[in-house]
C-alpha positions in Angstrom: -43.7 -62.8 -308.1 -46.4 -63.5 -305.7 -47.4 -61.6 -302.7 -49.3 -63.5 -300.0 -51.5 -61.7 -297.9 -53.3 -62.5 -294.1 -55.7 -60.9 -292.7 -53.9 -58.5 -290.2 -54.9 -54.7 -289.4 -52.0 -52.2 -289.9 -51.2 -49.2 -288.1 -48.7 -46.9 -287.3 -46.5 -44.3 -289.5 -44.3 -44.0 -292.5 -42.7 -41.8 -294.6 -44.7 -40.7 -298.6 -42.2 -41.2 -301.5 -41.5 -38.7 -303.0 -43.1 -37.1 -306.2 -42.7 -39.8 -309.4 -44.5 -37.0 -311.3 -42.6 -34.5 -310.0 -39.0 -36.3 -309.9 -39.8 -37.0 -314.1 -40.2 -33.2 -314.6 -37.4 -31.7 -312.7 -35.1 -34.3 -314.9 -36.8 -32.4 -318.0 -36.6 -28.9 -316.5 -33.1 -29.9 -315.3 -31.7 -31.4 -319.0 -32.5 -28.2 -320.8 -31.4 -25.7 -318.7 -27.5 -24.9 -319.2 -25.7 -25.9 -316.2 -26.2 -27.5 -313.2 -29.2 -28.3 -311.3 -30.1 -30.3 -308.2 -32.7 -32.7 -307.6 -33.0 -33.1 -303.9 -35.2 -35.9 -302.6 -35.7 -37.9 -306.0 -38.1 -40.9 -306.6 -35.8 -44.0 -307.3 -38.2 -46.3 -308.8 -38.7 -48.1 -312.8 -40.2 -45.2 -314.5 -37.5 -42.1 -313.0 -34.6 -44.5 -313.6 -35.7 -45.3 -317.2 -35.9 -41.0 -317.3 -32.5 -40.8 -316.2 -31.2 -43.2 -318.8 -32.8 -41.5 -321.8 -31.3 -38.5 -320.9 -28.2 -39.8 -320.4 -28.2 -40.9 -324.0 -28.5 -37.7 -325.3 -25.9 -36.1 -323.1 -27.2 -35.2 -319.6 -25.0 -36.0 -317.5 -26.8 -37.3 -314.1 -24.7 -37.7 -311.4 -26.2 -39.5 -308.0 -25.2 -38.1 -304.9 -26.9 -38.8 -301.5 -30.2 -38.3 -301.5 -29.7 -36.1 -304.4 -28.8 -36.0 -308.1 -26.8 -33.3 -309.9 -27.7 -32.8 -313.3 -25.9 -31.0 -315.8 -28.0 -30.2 -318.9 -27.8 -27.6 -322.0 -26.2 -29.1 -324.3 -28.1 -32.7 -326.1 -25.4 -34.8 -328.0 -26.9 -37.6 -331.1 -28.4 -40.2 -329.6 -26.2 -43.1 -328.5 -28.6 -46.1 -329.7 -32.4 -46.5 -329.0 -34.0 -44.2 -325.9 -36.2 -47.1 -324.2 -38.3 -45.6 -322.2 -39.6 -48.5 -320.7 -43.4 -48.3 -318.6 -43.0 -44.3 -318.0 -45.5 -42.8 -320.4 -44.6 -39.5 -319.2 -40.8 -40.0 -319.7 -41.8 -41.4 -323.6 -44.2 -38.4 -324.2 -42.0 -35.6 -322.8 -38.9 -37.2 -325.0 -41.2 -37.0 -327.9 -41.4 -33.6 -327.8 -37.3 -33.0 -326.7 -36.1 -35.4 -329.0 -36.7 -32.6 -331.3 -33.8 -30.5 -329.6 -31.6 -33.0 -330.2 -28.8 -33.0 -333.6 -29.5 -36.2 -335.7 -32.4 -38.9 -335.8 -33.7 -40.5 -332.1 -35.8 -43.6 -332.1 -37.8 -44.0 -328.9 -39.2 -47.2 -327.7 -40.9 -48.8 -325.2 -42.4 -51.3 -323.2 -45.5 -53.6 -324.8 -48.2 -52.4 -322.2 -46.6 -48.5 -322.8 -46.5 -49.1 -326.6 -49.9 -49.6 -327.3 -50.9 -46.3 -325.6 -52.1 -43.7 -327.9 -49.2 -40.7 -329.1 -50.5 -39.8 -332.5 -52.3 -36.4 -331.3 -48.6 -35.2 -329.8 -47.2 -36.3 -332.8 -49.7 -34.0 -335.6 -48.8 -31.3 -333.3 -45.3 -31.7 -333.5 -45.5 -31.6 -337.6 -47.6 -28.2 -337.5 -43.8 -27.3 -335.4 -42.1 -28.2 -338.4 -40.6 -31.4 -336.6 -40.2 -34.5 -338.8 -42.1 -37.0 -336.7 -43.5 -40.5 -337.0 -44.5 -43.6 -335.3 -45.4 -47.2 -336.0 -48.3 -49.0 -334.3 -50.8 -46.7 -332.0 -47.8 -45.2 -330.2 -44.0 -46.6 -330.4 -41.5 -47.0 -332.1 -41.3 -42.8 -332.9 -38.4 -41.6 -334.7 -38.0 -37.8 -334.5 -35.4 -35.8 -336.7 -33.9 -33.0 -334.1 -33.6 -29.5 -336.1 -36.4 -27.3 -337.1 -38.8 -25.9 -334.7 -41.1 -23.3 -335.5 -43.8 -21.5 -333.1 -47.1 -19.9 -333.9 -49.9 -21.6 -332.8 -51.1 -25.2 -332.5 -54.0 -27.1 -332.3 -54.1 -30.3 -329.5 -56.8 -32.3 -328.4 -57.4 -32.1 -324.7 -59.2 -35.3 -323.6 -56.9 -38.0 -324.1 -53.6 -37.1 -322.2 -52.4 -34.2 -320.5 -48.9 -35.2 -321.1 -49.4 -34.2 -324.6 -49.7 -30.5 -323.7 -46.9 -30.9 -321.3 -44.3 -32.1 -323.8 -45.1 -29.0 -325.5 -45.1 -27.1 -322.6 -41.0 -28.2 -322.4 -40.1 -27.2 -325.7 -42.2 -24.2 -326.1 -39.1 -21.8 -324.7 -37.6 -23.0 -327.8 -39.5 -22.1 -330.9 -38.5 -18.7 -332.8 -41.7 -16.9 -332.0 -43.0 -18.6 -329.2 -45.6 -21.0 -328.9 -49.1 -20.8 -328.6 -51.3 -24.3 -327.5 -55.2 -24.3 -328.1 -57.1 -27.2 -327.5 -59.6 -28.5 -329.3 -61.3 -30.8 -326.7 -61.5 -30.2 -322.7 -58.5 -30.9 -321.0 -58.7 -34.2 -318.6 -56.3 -33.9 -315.7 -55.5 -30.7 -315.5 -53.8 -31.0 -311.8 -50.8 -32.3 -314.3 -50.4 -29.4 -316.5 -50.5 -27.1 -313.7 -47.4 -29.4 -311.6 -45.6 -29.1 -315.3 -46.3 -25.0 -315.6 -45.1 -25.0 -311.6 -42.3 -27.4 -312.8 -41.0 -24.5 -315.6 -41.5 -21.9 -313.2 -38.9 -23.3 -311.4 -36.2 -23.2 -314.2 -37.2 -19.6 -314.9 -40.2 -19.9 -317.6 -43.1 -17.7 -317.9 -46.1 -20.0 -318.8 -49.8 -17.8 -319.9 -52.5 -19.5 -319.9 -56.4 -19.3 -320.2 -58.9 -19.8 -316.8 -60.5 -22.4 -318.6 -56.9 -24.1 -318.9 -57.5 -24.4 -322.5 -55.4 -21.5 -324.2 -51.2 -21.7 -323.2 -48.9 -19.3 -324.6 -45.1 -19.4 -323.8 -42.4 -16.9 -325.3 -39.0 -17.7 -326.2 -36.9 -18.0 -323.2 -33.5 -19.3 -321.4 -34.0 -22.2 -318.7 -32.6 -22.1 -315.7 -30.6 -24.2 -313.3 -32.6 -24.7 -310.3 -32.2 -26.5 -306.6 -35.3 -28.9 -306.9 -36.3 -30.3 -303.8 -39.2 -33.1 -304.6 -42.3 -33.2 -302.3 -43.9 -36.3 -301.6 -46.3 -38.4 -303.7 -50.3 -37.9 -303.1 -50.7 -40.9 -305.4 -48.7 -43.1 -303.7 -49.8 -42.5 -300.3 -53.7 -43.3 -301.1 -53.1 -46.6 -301.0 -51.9 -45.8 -297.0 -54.7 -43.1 -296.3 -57.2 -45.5 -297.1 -55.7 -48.1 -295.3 -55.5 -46.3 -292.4 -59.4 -45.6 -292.7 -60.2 -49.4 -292.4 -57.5 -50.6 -290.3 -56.0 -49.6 -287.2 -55.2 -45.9 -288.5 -51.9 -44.8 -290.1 -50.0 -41.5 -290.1 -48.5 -40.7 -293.4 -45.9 -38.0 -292.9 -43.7 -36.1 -296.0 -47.4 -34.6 -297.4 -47.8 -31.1 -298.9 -51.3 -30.1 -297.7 -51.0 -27.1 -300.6 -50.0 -29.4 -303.7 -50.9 -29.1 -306.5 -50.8 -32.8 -307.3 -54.7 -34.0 -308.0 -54.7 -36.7 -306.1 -54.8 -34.7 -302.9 -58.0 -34.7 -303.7 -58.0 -37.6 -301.4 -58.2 -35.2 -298.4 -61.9 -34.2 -300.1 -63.0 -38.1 -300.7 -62.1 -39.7 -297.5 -63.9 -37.2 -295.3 -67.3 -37.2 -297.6 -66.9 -41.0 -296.9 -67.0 -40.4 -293.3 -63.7 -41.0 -292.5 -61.9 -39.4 -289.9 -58.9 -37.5 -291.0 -56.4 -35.2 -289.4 -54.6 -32.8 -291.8 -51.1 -31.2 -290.1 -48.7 -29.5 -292.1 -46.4 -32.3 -293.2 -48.6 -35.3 -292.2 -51.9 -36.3 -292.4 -53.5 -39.0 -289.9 -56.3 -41.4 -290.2 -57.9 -43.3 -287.4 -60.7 -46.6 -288.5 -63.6 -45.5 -289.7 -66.9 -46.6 -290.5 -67.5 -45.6 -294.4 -70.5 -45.0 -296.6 -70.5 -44.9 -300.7 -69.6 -41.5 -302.2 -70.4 -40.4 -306.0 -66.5 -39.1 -307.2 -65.4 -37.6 -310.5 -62.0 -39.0 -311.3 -61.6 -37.4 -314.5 -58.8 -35.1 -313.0 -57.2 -37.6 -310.5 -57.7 -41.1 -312.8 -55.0 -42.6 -311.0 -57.3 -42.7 -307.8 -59.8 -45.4 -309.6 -58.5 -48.3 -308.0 -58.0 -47.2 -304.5 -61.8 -45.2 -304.3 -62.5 -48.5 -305.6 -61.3 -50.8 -302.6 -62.6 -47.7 -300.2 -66.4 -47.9 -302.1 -66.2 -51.9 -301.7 -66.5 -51.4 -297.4 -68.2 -48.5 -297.4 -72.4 -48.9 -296.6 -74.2 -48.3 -299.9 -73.3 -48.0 -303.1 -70.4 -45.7 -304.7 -70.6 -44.2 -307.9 -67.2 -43.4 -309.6 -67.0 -41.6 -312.8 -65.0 -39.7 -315.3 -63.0 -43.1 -315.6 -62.8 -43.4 -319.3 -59.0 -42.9 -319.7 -58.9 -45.5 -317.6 -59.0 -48.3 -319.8 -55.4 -47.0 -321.4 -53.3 -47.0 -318.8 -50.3 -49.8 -317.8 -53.9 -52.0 -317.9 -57.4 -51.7 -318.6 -57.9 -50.3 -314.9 -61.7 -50.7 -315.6 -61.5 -53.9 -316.2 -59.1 -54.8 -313.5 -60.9 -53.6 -310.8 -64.0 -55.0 -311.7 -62.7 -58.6 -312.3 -60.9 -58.3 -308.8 -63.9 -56.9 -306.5 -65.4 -59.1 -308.3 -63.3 -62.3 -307.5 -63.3 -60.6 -303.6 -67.1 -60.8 -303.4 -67.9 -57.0 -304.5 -70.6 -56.4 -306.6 -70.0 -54.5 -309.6 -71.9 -52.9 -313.0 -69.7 -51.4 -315.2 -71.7 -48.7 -317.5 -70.5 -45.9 -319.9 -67.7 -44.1 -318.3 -68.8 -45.2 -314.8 -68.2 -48.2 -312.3 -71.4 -48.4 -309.4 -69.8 -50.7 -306.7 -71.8 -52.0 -303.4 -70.4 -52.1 -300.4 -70.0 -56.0 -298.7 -67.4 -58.1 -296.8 -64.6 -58.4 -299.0 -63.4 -62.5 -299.1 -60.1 -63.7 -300.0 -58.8 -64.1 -303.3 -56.0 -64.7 -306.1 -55.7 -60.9 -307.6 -54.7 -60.9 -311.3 -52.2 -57.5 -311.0 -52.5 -57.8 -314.8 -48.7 -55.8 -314.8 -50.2 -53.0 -313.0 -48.4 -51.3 -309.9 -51.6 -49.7 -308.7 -54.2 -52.7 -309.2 -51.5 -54.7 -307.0 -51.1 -52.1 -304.4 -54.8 -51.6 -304.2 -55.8 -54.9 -303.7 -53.1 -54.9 -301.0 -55.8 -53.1 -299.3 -58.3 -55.4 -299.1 -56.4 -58.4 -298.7 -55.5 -57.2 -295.2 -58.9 -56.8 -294.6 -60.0 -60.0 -295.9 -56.5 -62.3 -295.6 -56.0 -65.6 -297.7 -55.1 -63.3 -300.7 -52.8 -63.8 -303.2 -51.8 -60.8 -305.4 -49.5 -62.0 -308.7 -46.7 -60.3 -310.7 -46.8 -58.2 -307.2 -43.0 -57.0 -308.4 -44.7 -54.3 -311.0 -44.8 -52.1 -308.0 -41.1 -51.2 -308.7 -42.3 -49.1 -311.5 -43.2 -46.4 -308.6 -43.1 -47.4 -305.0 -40.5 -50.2 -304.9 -40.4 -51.0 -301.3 -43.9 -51.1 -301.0 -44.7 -54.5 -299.4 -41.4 -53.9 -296.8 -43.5 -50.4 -295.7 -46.9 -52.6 -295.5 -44.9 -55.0 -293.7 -43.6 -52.7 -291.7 -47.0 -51.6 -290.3 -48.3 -55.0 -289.8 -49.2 -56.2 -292.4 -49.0 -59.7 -293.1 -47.0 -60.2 -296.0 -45.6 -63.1 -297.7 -43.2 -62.9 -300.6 -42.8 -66.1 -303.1 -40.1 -65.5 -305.9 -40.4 -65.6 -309.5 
């Protein structure tokens, strides 16, 4: 699909999503606790739905209600078939780590883009468990035998996904003696692994862990059930708070000030980039701005690098973003998208080690390769307003978390044109 874009400048309000991150781990915290939970306010998009269905293979039952889902979990059945877990890394690396609750043999798949991401350091931990684990390719297919599950202590590398230590985090109520994580490299995105301890705290789990963040230690323990309600997504509403800083300003409302989510670190960003920003309780406002370059770490909030991107490619100067390494292994080598779209816009770019530098300019119309990847597309959304005559392709990846995306850029006029398939 195709999105055409003309130069328009949106204003207004809307509502945040809520929580993809979030919604994923209350469906985990919600399948092993016996009985029933609530998820109140759950993200309908790609990567919760393909959640929900993995689940449901193994005997959650998820049942939809309005503007909520009931889950009843406790109790994991074989697997009925495959679990694809489509583009949801998260959902495929936390089932990594449950599959090993569940009686008999699973064999989780996934999507191309998702397969090639790496799951081999979640998978040696796993073994040192006792869990028979193994996988094909650099991540899937992964077939885990359900059944033994020892604790003691593990070792984990730190620097290539946080979800790893998550997925433990899950299972670690489980094991005999408890379980004790220590990683061997610095942990990158730690804002996660704090949401997933918040996330077990929730169902009734204990979680100890190191200052540093790189020592956890969980005892054996019951879950839960819990009434979950989902705040909204920081990550999702960037793309808004920065247009909202080069457009007519925009209120995004349904935003936890206090989150722990790491990409509220977009209330630190925006004003060192001179914009001018309004922070309320549930909301926060942005009026137009005029923006110079900032030098941002992203190496706790990597899913920021394309919209501090399209902010650093109107602001005056030149930006330095860094900590972007992980980057290049997510739905797309973000890295490389970016730079071959502000590139195509006009932007000047120089990619180095673990760094983009990008020079502000006036962005010009272009076709935007999304290369399959919901944030390069919604970015770009960004500065195709600004710049109009904009084309952004296989625009329909955005389902995989914000599905009615263009119709809330629309709906702030925007000027959006939708060709099919």
């Amino acid at each position: 699909m195709k999105v055409f874009i003309e130069k328009s400048e949106p204003e207004g309000s809307l509502i945040a999503p809520p929580s993809k991150s979030y919604t994923i781990r209350a469906l985990m915290g919600a399948a092993l606790a016996k009985g029933e939970s609530e998820i109140i306010h759950p993200l309908i998009s790609d990567d919760t739905g393909a959640a929900r269905a993995v689940l449901g293979k193994i005997g959650v039952n998820i049942s939809p209600q309005k503007d909520n889902w009931r889950v009843s979990g406790g109790s994991f059945r074989e697997a009925e078939g495959e679990l694809f877990c489509g583009e949801s890394a998260a959902t495929l690396r936390f089932m990594t780590a449950i599959c090993s609750l569940v009686p008999g043999k699973c064999r989780l798949t996934a999507a191309p883009s998702l397969a090639r991401r790496p799951i081999e350091p979640l998978i040696r931990a796993l073994r040192q468990l006792g869990v028979n684990a193994s996988h094909q390719g650099e991540t899937a297919p992964i077939t885990v035998k359900g059944g033994e599950l020892r604790g003691g202590t593990v070792e984990l590398t730190g620097d290539i996904s946080s979800q790893f230590v998550s997925a433990l985090l899950f299972i670690a109520p489980f094991t005999e003696d408890g379980l004790s994580i220590k990683l061997t490299t610095p942990l990158q995105s730690k804002p996660f692994v704090l949401m997933t301890i918040d996330c077990l705290s929730r169902f009734g789990i204990k979680t100890g862990f190191s200052k540093e963040l790189d020592e956890f230690k969980i005892s054996r323990q019951a879950y839960q059930p819990a009434k979950y309600e989902i705040e909204g997504d920081w990550s999702s509403a960037s793309y808004f708070l920065a247009l909202g800083a080069i457009s007519g300003g925009i209120e995004v409302d349904n935003l936890n000030p206090e989150s722990l989510q790491g990409d509220k670190i977009m209330l630190n960003f925006l004003p060192d980039m001179g914009a001018q920003v309004t922070v309320n309780p549930d909301s926060v406002i942005l009026k137009k701005s005029s923006l110079k370059a900032i030098r941002a770490d992203l190496a706790d909030c990597i899913d920021l690098l394309p919209t501090m991107a399209i902010l650093a490619a109107v602001a005056e100067g030149t930006s330095e973003l860094t900590g972007i390494e992980r980057a290049v292994i997510k739905e797309s080598n973000r890295v490389a998208a970016v730079k071959e779209g502000l590139e195509r816009m006009g932007i000047a770019v120089n990619e180095t080690s673990n760094k983009l530098t990008i020079t502000g300019s006036v962005p010009q119309g272009a076709l935007i390769d999304s290369r399959g990847d919901h944030r390069i597309a919604m970015a770009f959304s960004l500065l195709g307003s600004l710049a109009g005559d904009t084309i952004i392709d296989g625009a329909e990846c955005v389902a995989k978390t914000f599905p009615d995306f263009w119709d809330k850029l629309e709906s702030l006029g925007g000027r959006v044109k939708i060709n099919g398939q």
